[in-house]
N, C-alpha and C positions, 0 to 999 in steps of 0.2 A: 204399341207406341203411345205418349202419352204426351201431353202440350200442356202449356200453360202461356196465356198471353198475359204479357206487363206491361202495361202503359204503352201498349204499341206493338211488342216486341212479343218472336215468339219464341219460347224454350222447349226442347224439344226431347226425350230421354227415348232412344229405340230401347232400352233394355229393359227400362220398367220397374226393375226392382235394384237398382244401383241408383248411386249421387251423382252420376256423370248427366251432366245438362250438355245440349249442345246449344248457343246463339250463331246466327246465322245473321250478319249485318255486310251487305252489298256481297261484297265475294271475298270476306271473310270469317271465316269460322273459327268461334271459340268452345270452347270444352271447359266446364268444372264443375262446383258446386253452384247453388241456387244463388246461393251469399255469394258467391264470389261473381257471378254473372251479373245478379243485380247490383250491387257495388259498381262494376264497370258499366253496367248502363247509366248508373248517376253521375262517374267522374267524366265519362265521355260527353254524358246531355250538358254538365254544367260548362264543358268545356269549350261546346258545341262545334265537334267535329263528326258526331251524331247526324243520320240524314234523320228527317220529320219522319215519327212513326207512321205504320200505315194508318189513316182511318176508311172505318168500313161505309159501305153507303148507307146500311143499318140504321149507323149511329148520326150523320148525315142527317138523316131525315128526323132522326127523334130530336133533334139539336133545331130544324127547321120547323116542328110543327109546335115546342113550346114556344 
């Protein structure tokens, strides 16, 4: 299985060697290409019917000690 996080968001391919992405946003799921998923994460953010991507505490903290 392979992931890729965007700006938040994670894309997920269980097959690994196909273009099928899967996004996973509240308890909806979308399927296609990389392009087409990230496309829909832009017209969705601008539209803002997007919830606020996760942040990690990771990044939290890097964000708090500069």
């Amino acid at each position: 299985m392979r992931r890729i996080f965007y700006q938040g968001f994670t894309f997920s391919n269980a097959n690994g060697k196909t273009d099928d992405w899967t996004l996973v946003i509240g308890n909806q799921v979308r399927v296609g290409s990389l392009f087409e998923l990230r496309r829909q994460v832009h017209f969705f953010t601008e539209l803002g019917i997007l919830p606020p991507p996760k942040v990690s505490k990771a990044s939290l903290n890097n964000k708090s000690k500069k």
